[in-house]
C-alpha positions in Angstrom: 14.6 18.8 58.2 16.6 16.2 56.3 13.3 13.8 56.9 11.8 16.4 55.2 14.0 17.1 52.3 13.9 13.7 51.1 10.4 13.5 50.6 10.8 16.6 48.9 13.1 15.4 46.9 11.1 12.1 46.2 7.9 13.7 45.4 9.9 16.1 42.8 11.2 12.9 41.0 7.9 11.2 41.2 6.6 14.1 39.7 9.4 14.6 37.2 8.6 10.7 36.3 5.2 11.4 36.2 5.0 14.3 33.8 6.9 12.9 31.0 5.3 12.2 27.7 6.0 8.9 26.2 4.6 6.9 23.9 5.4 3.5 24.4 3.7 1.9 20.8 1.6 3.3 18.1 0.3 2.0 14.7 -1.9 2.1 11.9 -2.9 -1.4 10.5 -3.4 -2.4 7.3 -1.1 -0.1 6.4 -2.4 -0.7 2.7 -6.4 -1.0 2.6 -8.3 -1.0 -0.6 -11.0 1.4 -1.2 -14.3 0.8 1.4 -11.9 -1.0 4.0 -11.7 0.1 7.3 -7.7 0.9 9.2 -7.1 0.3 13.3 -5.2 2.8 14.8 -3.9 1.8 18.2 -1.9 3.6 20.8 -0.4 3.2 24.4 1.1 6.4 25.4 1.8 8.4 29.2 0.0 11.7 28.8 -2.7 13.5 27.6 -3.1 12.0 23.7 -4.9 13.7 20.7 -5.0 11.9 17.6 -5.4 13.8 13.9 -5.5 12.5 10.8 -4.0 14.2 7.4 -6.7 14.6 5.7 -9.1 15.4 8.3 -11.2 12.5 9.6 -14.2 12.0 11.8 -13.3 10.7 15.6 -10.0 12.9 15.7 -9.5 14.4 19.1 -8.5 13.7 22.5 -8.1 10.5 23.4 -7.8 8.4 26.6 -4.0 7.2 27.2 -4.5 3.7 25.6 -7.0 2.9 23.1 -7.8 1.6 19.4 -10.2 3.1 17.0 -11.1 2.2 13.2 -11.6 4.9 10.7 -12.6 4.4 7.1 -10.3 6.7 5.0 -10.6 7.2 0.9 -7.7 8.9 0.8 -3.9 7.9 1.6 -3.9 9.4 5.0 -1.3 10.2 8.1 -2.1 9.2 11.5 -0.5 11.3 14.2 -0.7 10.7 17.7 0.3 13.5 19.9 1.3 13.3 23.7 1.8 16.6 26.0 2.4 16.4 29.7 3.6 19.3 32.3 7.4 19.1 31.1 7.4 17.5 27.6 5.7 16.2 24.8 6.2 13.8 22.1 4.1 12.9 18.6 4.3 9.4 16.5 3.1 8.8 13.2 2.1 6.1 11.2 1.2 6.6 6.8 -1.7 4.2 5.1 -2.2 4.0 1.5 -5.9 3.9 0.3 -5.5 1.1 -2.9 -8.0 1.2 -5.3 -9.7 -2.1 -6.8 -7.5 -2.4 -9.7 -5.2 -0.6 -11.9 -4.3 -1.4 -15.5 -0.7 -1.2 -16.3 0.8 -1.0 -19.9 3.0 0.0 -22.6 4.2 0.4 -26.0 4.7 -3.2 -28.0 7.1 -3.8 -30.2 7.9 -6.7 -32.8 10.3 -9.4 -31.8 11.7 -11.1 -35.1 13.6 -13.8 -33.6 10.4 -15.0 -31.6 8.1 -14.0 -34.0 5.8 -12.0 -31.5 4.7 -8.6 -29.9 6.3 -8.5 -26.8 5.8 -5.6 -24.4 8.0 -5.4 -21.3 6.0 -3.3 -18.1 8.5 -2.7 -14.6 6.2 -1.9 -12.1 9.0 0.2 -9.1 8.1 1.5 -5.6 7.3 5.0 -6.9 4.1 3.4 -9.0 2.5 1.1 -6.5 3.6 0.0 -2.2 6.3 -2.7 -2.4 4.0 -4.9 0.2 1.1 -5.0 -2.4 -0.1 -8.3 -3.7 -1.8 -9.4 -6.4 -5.6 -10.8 -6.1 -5.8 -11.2 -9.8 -4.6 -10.5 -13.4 -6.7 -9.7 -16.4 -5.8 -9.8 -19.9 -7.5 -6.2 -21.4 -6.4 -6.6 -25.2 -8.4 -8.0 -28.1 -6.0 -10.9 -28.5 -4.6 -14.2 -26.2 -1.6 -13.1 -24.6 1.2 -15.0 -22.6 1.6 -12.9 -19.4 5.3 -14.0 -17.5 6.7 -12.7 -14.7 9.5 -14.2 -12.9 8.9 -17.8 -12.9 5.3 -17.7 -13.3 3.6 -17.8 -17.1 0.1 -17.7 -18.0 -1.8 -17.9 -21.2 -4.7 -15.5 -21.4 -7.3 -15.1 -22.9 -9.0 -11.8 -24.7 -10.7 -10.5 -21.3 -10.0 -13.1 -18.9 -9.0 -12.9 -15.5 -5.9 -15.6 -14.1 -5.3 -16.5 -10.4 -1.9 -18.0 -11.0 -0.1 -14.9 -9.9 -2.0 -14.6 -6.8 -0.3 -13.5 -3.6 2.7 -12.3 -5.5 4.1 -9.2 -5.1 3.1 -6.4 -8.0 5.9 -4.8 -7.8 9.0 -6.1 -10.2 8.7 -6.4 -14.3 6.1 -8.1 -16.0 6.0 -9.4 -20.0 3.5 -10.1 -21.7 3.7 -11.6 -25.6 1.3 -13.0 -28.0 2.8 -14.9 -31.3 2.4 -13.6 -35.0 -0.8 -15.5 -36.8 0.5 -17.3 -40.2 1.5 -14.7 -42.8 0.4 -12.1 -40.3 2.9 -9.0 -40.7 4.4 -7.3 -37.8 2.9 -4.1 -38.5 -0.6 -5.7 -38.6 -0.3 -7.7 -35.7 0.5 -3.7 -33.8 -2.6 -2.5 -36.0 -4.5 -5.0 -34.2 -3.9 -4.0 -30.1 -3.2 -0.4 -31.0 0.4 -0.8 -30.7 -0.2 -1.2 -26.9 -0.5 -4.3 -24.9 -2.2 -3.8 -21.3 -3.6 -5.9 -18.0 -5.0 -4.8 -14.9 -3.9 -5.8 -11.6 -6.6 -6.5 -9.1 -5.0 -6.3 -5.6 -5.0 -8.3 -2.2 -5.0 -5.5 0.5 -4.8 -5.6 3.9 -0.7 -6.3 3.8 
């Protein structure tokens, strides 16, 4: 009898060990992707695994314990990965953010008498864009050549042009652009001229 109540006893904690949910790792990668790119989920989890997606995407269901699949979102979407067993269950998720190409980023300029220019300041924070963005590229969208700074970075550019120098740096942070006042030009003219707005466009590196 004691023979066989310890092979009870083992076969109840084998099962006990057994039937426990767990989900050892789950992610979502890039977790920033732009607009076209394609996100790998992966998983390794004890149990029986469905995987949803907020908003809905194709391939959701039941999965096998371990896996990776890619999905193509257009929106920011929520992965969730959820693990039931006999005497538990547990559920993981992991958040991507669908970038678009490029934004354009702006604000009101005013005139700087001491330096004799429009100046415009622009702080880009975590509520506007992800923190681990980067920048691919930055284009000048006024009428006029404008000095673009930001931190210890400058570049002079051009009516329409695009500049590399601020590549692979992050977007968020505070950006300044300026352009001087022509000879006898008036600082209400010089407004006149960009509309009393000076604006540039981010393209962005995804995949971070």
């Amino acid at each position: 009898m004691r023979v066989l109540g310890e092979i009870i006893a083992a076969a109840a904690v084998t099962l006990s060990i057994t039937s426990c949910a767990d989900i050892q790792s789950f992610q979502a990668k890039p977790r920033n992707l732009c607009l076209g790119d394609a996100v790998s989920v992966t998983w390794d989890a004890t149990g029986n695994v469905v995987l949803a997606a907020t908003p809905h995407l194709p391939n959701e269901g039941h999965k096998s314990p371990s896996g990776s699949e890619q999905f193509n979102p257009t929106l920011d979407t929520r992965f969730t990965l959820i693990v039931n067993s006999l005497f538990s269950s547990k559920t993981a998720e992991a958040d991507v953010a669908v970038i678009p190409p490029a934004l354009e980023f702006g604000g009101l300029a005013t005139c700087s008498f001491s330096d004799h220019s429009i100046i415009v300041s622009v702080s880009l924070t975590d509520s506007q864009v992800a923190p681990t963005l980067k920048v691919q590229s930055v284009t000048n969208m006024n009428r006029r050549q404008v000095e673009i700074t930001k931190g210890n970075i400058q570049a002079t550019v051009s009516a329409g042009e695009s500049v590399s120098e601020f590549a692979n740096q992050q977007v968020t942070g505070v950006w300044r652009l300026s352009f001087p006042l022509l000879n006898n030009e008036t600082c209400d003219e010089a407004l006149q001229s960009i509309t009393s707005r000076l604006t540039f466009k981010i393209a962005f590196s995804c995949g971070e």
